[in-house]
C-alpha positions as CSV (number, residue, x, y, z in Angstrom):
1,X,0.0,0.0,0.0
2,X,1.2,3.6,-0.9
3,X,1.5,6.1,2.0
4,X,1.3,9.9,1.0
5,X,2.7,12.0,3.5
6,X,1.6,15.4,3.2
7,X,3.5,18.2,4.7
8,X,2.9,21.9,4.8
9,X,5.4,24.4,5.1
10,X,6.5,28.6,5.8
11,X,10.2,29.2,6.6
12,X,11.1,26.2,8.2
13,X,14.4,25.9,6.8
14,X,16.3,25.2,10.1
15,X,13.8,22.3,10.3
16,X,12.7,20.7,7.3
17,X,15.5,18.8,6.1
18,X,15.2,16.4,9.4
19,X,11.7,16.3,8.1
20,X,12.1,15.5,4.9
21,X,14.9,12.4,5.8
22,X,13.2,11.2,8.6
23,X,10.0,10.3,6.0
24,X,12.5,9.0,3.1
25,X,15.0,6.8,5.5
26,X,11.6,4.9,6.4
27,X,11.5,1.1,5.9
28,X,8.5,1.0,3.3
29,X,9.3,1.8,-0.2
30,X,6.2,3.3,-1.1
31,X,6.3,6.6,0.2
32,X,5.1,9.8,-1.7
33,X,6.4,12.9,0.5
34,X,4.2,15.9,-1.1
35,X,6.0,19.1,0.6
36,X,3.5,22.9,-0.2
37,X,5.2,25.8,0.7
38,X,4.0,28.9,1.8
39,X,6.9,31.2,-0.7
40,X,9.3,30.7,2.2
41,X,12.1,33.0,1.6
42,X,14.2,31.4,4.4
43,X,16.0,29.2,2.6
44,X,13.8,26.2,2.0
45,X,13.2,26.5,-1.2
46,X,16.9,25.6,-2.0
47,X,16.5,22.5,0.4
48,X,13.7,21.1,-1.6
49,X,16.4,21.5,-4.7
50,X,18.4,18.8,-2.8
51,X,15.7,15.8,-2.4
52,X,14.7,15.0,-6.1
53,X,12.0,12.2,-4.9
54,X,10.3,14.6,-3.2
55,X,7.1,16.2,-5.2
56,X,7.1,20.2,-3.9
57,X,5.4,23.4,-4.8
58,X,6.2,26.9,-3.2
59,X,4.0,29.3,-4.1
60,X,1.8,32.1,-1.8
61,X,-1.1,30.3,0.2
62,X,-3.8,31.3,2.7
63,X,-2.7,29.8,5.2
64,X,-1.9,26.2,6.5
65,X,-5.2,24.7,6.0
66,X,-4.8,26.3,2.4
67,X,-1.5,24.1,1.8
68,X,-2.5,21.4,3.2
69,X,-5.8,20.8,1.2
70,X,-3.0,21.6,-1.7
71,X,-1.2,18.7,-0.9
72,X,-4.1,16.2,-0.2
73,X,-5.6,17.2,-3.5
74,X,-1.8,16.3,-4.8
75,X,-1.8,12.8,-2.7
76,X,-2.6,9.3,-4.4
77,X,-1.6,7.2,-2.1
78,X,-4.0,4.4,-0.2
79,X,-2.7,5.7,3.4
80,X,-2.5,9.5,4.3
81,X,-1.1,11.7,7.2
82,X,0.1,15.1,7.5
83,X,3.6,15.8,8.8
84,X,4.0,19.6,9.9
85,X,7.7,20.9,8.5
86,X,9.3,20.7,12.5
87,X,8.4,17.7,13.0
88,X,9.6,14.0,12.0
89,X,9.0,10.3,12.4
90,X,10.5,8.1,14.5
91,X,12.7,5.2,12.7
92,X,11.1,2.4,10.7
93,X,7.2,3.5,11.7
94,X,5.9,3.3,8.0
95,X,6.5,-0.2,7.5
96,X,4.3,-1.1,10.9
97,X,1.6,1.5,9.5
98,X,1.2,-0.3,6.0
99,X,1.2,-3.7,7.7
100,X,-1.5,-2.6,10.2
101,X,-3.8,-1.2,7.3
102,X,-3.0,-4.2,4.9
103,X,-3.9,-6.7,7.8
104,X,-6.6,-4.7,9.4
105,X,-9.5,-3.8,6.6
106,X,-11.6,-2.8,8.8
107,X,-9.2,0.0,10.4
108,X,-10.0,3.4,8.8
109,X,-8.0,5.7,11.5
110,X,-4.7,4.7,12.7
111,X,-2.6,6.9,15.6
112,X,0.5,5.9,18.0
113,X,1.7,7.8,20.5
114,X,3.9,10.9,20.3
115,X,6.5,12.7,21.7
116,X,6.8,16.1,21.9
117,X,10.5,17.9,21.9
118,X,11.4,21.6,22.4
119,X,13.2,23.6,19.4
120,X,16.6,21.9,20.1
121,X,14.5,18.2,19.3
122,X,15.2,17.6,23.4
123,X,12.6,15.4,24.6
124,X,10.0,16.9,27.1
125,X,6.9,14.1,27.7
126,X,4.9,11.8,25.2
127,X,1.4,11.1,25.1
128,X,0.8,7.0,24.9
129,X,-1.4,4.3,25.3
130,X,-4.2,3.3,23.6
131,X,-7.3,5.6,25.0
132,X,-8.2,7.7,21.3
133,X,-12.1,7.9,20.7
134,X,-14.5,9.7,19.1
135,X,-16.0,10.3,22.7
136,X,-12.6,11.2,24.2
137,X,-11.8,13.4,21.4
138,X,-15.0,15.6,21.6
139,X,-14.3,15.9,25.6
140,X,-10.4,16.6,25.0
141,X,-9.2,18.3,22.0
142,X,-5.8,17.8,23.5
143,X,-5.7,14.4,23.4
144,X,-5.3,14.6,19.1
145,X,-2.0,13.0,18.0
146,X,-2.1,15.1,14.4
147,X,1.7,13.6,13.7
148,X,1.1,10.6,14.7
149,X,-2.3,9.5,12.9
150,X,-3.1,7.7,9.6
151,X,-6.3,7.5,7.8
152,X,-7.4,6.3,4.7
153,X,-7.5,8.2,1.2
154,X,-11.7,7.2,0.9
155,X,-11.6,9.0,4.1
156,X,-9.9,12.2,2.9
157,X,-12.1,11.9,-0.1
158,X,-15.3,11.8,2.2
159,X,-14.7,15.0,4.3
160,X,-13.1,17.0,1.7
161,X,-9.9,18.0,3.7
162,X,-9.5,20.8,6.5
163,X,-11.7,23.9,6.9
164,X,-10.3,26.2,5.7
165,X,-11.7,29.2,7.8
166,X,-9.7,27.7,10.2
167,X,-5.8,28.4,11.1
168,X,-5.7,26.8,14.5
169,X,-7.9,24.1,15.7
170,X,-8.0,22.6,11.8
171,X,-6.4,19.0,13.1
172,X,-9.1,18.6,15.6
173,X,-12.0,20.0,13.2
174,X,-10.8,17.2,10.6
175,X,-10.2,14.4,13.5
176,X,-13.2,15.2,14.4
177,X,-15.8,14.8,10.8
178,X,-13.5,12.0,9.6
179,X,-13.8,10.2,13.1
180,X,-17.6,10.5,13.4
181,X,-18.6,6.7,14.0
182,X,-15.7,5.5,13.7
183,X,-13.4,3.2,15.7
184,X,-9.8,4.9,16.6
185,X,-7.3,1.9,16.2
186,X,-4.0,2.0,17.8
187,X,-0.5,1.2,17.2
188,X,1.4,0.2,20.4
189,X,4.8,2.7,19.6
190,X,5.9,6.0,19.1
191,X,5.1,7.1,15.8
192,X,6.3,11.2,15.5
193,X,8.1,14.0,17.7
194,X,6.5,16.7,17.8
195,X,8.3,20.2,18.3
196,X,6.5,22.7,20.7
């Protein structure tokens, strides 16, 4: 099964390249890494230049819910997930996502756990443990692991992306409307690190 992995992206040149290699040194093959940039003028642009597999546009936007619909209208892969442009995935974490959907036809929504880092990419606590619902969701808009989730392109299809009206709370609008009578499943690692 293809995984598209979209990620969104303003000046985040200090950070994208650990980004970008932590999605291509994965241990599943196919991988399409969409990256939509926002016209960063930070130096991005000319790290893009460097990772011909990647498939990239860098253009003016209206936001990141903007870019990311960009990129999910760009995606063609089975499996899909949105990686923000600080953060990246732990070692060999694809491979254990494809397997989980290939084996598990019934799963929809797959998360993990995450762990979230400061700017340096030092470790500060993780989130973990199997306890994502719909219910727990609605009651905790903290508890969405956005990094860390997987869902399928019918899915993506179904909802038509983020709203776009929103620039904050997009993750949990979207967990929310694709997760609507839906069982969360859960995969028993750390998936992401997320930088606060």
């Amino acid at each position: 099964m293809k995984i598209s992995i979209v990620t969104p992206s303003y000046n985040q040149g200090m950070f994208i390249e650990q980004t970008i290699r932590s999605v291509r040194e994965q241990d599943h093959d196919a991988i399409e890494h969409i990256v939509v940039d926002g016209g960063s003028t930070d130096g991005t642009v000319e790290v893009l230049k460097r990772y011909p597999h990647l498939r990239w546009l860098s253009e003016k936007d209206r936001g990141q819910s903007d870019a990311l619909n960009k990129g999910f209208r760009m995606a063609t892969g089975d499996i899909i997930a949105w990686l923000n442009s600080d953060d990246w995935y732990d070692q060999n974490v694809l491979g254990d996502v494809e397997r989980y959907f290939r084996t598990h036809p019934d799963c929809m929504i797959l998360y993990g756990d995450v762990t979230f880092v400061d700017k340096q990419g030092k470790r500060l606590y993780s989130i973990a443990g199997g306890t994502l619902s719909y219910d727990r969701l609605v009651a905790c808009p903290d508890s969405v692991r956005q990094p860390s989730t997987f869902w399928r392109k019918s899915l993506l299809d179904e909802s038509g992306g983020v709203d776009q009206n929103l620039h904050l709370v997009m993750d949990f609008d979207f967990f929310l409307r694709i997760g609507r009578g839906r069982q969360f499943h859960y995969l028993p690692r750390n998936v992401s690190y997320y930088r606060c």
